[in-house]
DSSP file (Angstrom, degrees, kcal/mol; ACC not computed):
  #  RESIDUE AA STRUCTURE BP1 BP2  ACC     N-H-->O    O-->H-N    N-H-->O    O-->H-N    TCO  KAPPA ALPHA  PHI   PSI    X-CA   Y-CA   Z-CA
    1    1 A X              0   0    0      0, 0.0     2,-0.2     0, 0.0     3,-0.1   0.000 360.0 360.0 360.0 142.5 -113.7  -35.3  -33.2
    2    2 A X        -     0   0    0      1,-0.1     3,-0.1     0, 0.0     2,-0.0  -0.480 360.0 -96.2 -86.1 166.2 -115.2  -36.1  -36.8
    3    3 A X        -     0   0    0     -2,-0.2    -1,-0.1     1,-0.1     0, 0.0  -0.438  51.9 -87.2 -81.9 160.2 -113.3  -38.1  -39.2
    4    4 A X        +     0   0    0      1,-0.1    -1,-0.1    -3,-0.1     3,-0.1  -0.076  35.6 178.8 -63.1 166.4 -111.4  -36.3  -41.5
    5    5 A X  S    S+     0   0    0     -3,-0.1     2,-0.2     1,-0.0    -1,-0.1   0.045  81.5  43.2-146.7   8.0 -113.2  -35.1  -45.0
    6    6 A X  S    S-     0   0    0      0, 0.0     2,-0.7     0, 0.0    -2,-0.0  -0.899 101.2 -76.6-143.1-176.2 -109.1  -33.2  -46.0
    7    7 A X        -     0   0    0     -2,-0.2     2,-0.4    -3,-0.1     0, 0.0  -0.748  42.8-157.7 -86.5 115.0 -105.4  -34.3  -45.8
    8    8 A X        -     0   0    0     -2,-0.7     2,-0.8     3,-0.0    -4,-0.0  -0.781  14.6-141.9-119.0 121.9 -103.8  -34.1  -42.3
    9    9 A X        -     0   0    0     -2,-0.4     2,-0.8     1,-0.0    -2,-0.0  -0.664  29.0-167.5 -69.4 123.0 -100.0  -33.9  -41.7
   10   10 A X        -     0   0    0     -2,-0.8     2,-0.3     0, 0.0    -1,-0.0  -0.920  20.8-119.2-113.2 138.2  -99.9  -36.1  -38.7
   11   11 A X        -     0   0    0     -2,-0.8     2,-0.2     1,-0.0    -2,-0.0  -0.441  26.7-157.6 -79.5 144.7  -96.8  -35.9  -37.0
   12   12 A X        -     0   0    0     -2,-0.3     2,-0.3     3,-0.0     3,-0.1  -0.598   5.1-159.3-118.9 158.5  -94.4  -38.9  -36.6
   13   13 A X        -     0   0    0     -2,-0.2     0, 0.0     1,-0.0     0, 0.0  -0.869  22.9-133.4-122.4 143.3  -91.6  -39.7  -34.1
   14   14 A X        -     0   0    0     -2,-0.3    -1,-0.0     3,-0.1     0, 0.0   0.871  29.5-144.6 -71.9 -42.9  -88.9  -42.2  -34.9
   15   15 A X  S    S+     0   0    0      2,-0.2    62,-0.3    -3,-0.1     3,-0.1   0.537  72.8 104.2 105.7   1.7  -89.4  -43.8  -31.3
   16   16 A X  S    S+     0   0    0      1,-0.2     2,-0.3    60,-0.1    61,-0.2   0.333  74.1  40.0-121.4  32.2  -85.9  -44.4  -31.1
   17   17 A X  S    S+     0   0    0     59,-0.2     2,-0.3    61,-0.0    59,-0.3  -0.939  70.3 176.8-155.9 128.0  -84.6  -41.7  -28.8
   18   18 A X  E     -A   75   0A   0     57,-3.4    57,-2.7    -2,-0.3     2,-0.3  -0.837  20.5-128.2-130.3 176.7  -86.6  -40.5  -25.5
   19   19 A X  E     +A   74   0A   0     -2,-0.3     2,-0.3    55,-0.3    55,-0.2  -0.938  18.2 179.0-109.0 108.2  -86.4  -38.2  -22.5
   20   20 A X  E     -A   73   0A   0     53,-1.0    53,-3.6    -2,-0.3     2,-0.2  -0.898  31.8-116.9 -88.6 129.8  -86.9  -38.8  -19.0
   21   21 A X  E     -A   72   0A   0     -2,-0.3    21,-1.9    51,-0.2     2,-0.3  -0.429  41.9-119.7 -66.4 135.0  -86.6  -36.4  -15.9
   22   22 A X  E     -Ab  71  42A   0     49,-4.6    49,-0.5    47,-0.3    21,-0.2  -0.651  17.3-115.1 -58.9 115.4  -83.7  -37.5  -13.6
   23   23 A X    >   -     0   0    0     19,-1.8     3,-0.9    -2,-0.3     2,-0.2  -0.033  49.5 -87.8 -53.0 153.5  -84.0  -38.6   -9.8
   24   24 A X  T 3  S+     0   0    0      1,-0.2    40,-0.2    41,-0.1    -1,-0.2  -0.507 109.3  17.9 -41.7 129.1  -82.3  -36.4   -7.4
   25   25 A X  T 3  S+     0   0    0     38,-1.5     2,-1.0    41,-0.4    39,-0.3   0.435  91.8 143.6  78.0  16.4  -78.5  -37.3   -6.8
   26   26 A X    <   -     0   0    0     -3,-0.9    37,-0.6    37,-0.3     2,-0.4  -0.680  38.3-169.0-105.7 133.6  -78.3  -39.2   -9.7
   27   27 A X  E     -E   62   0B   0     -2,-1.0     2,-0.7    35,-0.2    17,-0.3  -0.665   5.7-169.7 -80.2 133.0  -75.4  -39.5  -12.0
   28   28 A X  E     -E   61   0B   0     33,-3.0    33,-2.8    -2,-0.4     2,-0.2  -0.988  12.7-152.9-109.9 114.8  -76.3  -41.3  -15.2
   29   29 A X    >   -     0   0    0     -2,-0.7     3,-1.2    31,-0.2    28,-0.2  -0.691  33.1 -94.1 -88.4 165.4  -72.9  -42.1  -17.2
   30   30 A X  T 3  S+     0   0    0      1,-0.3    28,-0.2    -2,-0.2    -1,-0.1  -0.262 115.2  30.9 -77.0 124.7  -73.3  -42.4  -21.1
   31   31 A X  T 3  S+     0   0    0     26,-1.0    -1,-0.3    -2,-0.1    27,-0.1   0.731  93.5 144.4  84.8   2.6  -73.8  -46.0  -22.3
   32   32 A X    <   -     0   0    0     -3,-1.2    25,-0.2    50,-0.0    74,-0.1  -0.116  61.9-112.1 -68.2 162.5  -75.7  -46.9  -18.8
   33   33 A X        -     0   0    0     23,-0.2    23,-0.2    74,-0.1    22,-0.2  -0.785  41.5-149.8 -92.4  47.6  -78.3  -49.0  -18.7
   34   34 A X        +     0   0    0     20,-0.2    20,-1.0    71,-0.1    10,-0.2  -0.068  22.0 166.9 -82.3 151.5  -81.5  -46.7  -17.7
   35   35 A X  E     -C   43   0A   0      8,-1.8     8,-1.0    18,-0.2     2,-0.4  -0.370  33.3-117.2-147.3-169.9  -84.5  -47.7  -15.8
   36   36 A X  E     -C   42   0A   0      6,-0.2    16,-1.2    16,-0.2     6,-0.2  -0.940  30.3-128.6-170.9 115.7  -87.4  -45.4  -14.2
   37   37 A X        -     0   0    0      4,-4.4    14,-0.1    -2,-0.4     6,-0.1   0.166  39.3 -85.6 -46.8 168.9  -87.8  -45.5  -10.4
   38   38 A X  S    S+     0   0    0      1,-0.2    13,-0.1     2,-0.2    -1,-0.0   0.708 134.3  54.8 -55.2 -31.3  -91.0  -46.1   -8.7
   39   39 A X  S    S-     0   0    0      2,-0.2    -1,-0.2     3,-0.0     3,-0.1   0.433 121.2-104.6 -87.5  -2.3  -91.5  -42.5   -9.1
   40   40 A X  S    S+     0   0    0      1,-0.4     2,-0.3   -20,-0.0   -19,-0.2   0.864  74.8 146.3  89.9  25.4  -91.0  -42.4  -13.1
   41   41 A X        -     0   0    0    -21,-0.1    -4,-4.4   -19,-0.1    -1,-0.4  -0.897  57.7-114.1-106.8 142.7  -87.6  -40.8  -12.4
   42   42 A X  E     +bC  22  36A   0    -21,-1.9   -19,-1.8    -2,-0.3     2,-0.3  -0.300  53.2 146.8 -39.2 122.5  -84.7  -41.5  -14.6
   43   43 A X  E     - C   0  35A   0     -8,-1.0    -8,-1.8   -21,-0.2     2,-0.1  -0.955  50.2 -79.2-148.5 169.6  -81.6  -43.7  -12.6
   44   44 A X        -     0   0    0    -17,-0.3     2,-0.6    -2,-0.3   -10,-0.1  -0.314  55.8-105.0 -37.9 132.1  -78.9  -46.4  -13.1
   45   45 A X        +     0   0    0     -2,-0.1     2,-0.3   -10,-0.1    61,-0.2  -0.660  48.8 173.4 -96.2 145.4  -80.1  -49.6  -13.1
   46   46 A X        -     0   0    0     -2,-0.6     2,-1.1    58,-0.1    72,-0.4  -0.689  44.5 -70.0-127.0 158.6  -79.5  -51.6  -10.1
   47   47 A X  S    S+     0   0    0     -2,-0.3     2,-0.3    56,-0.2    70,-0.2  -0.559  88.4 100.1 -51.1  85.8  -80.3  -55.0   -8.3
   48   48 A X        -     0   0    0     -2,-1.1    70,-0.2    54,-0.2    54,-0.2  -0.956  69.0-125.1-150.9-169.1  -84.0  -54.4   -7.5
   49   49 A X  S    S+     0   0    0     -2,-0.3    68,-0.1    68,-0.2    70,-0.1   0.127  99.7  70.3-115.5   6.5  -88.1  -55.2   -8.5
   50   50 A X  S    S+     0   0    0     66,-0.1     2,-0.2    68,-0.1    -1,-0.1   0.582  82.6  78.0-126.1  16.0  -88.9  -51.9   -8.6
   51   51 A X        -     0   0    0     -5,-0.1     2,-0.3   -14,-0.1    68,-0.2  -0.583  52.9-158.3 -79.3 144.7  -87.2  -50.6  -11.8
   52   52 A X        -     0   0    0    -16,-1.2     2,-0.2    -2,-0.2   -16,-0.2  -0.931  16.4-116.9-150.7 132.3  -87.9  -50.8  -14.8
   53   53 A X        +     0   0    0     -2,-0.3   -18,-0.2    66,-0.2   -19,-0.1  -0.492  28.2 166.0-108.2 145.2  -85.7  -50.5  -18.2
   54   54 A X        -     0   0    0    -20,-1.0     2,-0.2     1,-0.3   -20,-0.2  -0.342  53.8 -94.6-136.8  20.3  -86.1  -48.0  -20.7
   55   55 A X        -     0   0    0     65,-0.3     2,-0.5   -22,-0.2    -1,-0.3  -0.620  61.3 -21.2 107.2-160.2  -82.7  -48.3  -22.8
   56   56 A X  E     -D   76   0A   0     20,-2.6    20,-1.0    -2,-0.2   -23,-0.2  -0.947  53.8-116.8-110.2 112.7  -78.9  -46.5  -22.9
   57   57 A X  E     -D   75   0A   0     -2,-0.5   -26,-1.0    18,-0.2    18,-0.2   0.160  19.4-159.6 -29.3 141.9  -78.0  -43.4  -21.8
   58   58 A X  S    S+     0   0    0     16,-1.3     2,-0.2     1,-0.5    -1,-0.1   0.595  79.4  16.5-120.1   4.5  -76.9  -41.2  -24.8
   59   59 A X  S    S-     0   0    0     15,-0.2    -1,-0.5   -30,-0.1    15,-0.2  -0.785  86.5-106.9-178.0 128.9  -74.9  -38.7  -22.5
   60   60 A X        -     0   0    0     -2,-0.2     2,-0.2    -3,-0.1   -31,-0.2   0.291  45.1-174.5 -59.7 180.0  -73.6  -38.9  -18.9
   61   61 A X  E     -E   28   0B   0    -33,-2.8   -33,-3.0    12,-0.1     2,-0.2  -0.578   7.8-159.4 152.4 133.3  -76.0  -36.5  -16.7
   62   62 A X  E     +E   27   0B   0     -2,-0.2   -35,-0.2   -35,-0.2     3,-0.1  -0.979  23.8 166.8-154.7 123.5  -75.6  -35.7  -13.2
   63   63 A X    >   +     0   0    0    -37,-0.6     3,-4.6    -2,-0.2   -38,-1.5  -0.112  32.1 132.7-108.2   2.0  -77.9  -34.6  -11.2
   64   64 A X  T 3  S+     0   0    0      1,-0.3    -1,-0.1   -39,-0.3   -39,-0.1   0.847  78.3  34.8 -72.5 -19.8  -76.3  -35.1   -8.3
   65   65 A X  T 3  S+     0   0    0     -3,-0.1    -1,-0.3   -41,-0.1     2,-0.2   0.253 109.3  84.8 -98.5  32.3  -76.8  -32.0   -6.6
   66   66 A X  S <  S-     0   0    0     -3,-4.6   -41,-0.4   -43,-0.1     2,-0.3  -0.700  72.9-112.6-113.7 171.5  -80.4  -31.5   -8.1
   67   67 A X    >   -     0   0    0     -2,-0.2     3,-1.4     1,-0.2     4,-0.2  -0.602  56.6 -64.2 -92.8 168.7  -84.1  -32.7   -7.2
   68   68 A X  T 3  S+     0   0    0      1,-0.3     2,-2.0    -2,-0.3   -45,-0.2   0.165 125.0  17.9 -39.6 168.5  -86.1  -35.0   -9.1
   69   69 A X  T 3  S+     0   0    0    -48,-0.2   -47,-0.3     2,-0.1    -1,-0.3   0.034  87.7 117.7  50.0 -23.4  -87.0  -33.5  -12.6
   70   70 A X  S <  S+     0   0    0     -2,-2.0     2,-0.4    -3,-1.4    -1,-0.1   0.709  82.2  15.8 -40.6 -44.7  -84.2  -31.1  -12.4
   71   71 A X  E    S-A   22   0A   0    -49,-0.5   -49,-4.6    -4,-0.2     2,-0.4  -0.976  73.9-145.9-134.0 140.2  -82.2  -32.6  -15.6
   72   72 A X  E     -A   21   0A   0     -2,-0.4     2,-0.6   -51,-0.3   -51,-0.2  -0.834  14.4-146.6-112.5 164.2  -83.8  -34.9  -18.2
   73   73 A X  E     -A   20   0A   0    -53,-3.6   -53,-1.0    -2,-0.4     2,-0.6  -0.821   8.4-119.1-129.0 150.3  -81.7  -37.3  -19.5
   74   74 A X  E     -A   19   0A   0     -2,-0.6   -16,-1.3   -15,-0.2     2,-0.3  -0.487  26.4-170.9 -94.2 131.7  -81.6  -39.0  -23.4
   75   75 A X  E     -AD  18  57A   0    -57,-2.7   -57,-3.4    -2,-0.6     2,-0.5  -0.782  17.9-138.0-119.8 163.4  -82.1  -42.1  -23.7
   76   76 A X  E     - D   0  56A   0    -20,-1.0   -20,-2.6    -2,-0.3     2,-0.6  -0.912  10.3-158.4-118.9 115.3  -81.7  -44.5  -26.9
   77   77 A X        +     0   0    0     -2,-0.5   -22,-0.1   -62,-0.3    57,-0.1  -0.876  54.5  89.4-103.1  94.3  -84.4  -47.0  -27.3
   78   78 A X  S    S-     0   0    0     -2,-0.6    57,-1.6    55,-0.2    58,-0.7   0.166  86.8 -58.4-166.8-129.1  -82.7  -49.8  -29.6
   79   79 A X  E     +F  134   0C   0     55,-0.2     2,-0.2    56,-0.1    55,-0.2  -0.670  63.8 157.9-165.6 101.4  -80.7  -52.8  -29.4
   80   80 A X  E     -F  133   0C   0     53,-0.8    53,-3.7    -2,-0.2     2,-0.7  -0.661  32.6-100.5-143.4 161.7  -77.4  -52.3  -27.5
   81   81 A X  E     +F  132   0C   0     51,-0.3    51,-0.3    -2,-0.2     2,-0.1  -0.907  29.4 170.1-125.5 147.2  -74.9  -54.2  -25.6
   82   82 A X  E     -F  131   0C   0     49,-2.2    49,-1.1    -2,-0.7    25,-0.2  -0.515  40.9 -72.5-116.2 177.4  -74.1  -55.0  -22.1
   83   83 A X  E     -g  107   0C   0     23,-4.4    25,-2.1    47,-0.2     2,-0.5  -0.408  48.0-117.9 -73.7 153.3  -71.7  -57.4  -20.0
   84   84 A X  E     -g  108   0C   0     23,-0.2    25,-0.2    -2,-0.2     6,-0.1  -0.813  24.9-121.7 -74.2 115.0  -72.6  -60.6  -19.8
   85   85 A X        -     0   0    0     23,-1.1     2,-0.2    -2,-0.5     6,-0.2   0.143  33.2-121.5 -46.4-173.1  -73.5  -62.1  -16.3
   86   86 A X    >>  -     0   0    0      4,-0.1     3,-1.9     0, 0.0     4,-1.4  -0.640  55.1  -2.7-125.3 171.0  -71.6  -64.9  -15.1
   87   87 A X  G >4 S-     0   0    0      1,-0.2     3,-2.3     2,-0.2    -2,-0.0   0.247 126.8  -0.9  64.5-163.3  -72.0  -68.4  -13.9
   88   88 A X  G 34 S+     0   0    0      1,-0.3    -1,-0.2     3,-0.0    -3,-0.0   0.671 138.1  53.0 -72.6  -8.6  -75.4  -69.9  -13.6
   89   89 A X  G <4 S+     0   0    0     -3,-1.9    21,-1.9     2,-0.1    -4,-0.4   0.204  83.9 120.0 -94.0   0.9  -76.8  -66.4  -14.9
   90   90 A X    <<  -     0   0    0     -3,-2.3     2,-0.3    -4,-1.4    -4,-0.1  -0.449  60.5-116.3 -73.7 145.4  -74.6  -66.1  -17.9
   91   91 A X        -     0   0    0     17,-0.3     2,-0.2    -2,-0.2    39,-0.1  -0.591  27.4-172.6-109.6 165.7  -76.0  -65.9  -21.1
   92   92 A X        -     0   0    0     -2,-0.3    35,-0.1     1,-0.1     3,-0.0  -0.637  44.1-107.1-119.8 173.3  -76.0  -68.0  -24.4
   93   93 A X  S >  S+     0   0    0      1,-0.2     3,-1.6    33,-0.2    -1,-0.1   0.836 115.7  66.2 -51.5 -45.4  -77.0  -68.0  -27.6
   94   94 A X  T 3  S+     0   0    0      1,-0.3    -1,-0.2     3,-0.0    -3,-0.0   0.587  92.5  62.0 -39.8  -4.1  -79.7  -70.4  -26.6
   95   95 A X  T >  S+     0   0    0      2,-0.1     3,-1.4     3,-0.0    28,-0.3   0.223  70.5 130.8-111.5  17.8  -81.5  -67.8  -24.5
   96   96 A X  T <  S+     0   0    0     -3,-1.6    28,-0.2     1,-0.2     3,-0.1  -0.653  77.0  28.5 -82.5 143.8  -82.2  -65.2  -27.5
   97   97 A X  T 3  S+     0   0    0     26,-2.0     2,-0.3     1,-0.4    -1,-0.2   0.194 101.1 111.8  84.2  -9.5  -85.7  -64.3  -27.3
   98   98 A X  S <  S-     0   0    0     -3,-1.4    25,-2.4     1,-0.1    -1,-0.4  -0.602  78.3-100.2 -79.3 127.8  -85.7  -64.8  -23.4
   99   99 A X  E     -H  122   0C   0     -2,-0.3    23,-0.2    23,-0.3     2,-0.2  -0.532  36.3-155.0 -55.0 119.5  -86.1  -61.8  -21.0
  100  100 A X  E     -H  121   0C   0     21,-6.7    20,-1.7    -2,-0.3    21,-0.8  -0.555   7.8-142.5 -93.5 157.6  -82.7  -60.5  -19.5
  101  101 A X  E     -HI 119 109C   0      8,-2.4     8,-0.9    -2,-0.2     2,-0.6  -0.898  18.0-105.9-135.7-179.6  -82.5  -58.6  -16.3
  102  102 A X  E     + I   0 108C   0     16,-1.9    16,-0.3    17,-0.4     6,-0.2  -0.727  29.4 176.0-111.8 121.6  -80.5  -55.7  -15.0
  103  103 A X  S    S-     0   0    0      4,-1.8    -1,-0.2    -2,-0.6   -56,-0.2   0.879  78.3 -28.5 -63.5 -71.2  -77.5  -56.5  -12.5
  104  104 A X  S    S-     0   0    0      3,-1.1    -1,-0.2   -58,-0.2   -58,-0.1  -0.497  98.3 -64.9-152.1-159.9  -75.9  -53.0  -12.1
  105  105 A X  S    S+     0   0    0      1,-0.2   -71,-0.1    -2,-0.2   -76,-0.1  -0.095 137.5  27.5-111.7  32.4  -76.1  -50.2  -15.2
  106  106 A X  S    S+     0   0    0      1,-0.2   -23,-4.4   -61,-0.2     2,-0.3   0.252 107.3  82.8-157.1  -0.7  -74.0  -52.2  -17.5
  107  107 A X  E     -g   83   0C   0    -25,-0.2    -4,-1.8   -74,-0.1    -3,-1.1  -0.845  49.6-176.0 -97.5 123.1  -74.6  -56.1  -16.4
  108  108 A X  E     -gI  84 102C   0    -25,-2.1   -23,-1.1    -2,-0.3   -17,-0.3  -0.905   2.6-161.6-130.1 125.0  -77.3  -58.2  -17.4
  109  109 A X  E     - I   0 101C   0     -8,-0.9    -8,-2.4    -2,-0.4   -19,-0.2  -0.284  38.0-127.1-104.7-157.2  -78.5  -61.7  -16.6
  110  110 A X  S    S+     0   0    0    -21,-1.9     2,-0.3   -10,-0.2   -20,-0.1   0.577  92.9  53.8 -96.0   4.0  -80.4  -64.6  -17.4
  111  111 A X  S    S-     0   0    0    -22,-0.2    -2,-0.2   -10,-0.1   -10,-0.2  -0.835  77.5-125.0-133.3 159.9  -82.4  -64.7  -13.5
  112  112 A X     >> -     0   0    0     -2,-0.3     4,-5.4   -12,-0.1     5,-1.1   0.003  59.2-109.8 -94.1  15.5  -84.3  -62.3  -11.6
  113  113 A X  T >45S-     0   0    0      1,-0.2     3,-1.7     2,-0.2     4,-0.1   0.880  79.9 -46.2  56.8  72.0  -81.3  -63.5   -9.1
  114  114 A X  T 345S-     0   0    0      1,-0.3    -1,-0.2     2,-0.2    -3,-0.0   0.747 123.6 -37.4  18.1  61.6  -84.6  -65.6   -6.7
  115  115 A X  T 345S+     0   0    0      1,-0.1    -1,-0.3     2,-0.1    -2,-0.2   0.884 119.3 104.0  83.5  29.8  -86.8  -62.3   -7.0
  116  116 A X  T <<5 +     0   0    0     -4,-5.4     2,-0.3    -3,-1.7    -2,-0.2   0.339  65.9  71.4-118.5  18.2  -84.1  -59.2   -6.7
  117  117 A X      < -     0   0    0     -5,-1.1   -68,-0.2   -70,-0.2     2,-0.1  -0.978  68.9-138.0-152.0 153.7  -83.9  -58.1  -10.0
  118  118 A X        -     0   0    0    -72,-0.4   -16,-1.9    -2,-0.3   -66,-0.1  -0.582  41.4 -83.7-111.7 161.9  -86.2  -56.2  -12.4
  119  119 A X  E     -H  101   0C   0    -18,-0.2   -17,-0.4   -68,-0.2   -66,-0.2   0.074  39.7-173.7 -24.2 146.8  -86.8  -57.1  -16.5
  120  120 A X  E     -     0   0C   0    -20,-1.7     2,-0.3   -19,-0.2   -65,-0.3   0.501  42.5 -76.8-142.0 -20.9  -84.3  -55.5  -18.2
  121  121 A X  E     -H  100   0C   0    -21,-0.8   -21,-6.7   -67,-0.1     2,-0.3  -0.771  63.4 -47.1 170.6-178.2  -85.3  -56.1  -22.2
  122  122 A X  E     -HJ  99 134C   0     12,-1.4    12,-4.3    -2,-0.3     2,-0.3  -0.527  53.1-109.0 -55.2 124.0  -85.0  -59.2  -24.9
  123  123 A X  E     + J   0 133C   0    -25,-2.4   -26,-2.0    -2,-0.3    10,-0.2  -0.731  44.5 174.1 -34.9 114.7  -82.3  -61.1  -25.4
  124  124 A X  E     -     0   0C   0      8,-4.2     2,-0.2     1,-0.4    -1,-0.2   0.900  55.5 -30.4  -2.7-112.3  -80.8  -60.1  -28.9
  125  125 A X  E     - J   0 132C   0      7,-0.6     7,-2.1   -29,-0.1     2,-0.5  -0.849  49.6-141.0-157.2 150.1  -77.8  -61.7  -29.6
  126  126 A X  E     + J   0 131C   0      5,-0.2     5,-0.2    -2,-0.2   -33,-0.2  -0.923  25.6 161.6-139.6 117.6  -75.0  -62.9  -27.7
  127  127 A X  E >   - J   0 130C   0      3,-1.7     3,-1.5    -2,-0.5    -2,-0.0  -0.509  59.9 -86.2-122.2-175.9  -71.1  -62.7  -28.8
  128  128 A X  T 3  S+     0   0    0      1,-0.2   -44,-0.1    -2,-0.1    -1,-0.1   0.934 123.5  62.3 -78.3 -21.3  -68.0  -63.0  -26.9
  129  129 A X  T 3  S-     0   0    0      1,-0.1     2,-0.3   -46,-0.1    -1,-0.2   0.562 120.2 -76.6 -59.7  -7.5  -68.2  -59.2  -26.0
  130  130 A X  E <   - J   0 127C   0     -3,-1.5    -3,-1.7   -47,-0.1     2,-0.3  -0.985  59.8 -54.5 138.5-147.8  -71.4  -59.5  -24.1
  131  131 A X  E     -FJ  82 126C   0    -49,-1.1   -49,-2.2    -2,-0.3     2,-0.7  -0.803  43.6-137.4-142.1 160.6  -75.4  -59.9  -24.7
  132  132 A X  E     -FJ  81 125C   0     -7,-2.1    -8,-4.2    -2,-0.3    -7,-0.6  -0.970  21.3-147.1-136.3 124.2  -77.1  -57.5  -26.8
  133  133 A X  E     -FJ  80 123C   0    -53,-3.7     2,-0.9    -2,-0.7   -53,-0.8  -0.673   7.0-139.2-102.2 132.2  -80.5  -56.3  -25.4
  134  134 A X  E     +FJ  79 122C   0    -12,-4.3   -12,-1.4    -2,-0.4   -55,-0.2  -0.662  23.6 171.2-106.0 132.3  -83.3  -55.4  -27.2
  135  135 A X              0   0    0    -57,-1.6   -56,-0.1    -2,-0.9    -1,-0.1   0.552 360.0 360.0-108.7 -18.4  -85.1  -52.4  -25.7
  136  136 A X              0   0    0    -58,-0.7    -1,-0.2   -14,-0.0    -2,-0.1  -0.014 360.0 360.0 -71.4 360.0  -87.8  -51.8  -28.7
C-alpha cells in the first residue's frame, strides 16, 4: 500500500468488550473469570499453566451440549473484581501492580500455587470485598 495523499475513516474499536468461541461442554456463568484453553477456546478459569485470562464474562453461556466454537461468549476487558485468596496467597494492598493468578472463575491469588496456576491479570486495588484485577 501507498501512503495516503486523502482523508481515511479508519475504524476504531473501544477494546473494552471481546468475543471468544466457547470450548465444548462449557458453561461460562456471567461475572466468571475467562481464560482461553490451549486451543484458543473460551472456559472458566481453573487451577492450571495452560490458561490464560482474558477478563469477565458479560453473560452466562453454555455450551454444554455444543462443540468447540459452537457459542461465542462476551467478554469485558477492564478492571473487575474477584475473591480474594486466603492465607499465604491472600492479597494486600502492598501487592498492587503485582501479577495475580486465577484459583477457580472467581478466586484469585498472589502465587502460581508452586507452578499450578496461570497469570490471571494486574493487581488493581484491594478492598475488604476482594482484589480488583486489571485485565487491560
Amino acid at each position: 500500500m501507498s501512503a495516503l495523499s486523502t482523508d481515511r475513516n479508519t475504524r476504531q474499536r473501544s477494546g473494552d468488550r471481546r468475543e471468544f468461541p466457547v470450548a465444548a461442554s462449557a458453561v461460562i456463568y456471567a461475572g466468571a473469570l475467562v481464560a482461553l484453553n490451549a486451543s484458543r477456546h473460551a472456559v472458566p478459569m481453573a487451577t492450571s499453566t495452560t490458561l490464560l485470562a482474558v477478563g469477565r464474562c458479560e453473560g452466562r453461556m453454555d455450551n454444554s451440549g455444543g462443540a468447540d466454537g459452537d457459542l461465542n461468549v462476551r467478554v469485558g476487558v477492564g478492571i473487575y473484581r474477584f475473591a480474594n485468596s486466603a492465607a499465604a496467597d491472600e492479597i494486600t494492598t502492598s501487592d498492587i501492580g503485582k501479577t495475580c493468578y486465577g484459583v477457580d472463575d472467581q478466586t484469585v491469588a498472589l502465587t502460581d500455587g508452586t507452578g499450578t496456576r496461570s497469570a490471571a491479570g494486574t493487581i488493581f486495588d484491594v478492598d475488604a470485598q476482594g482484589v480488583w484485577v486489571d485485565f487491560r
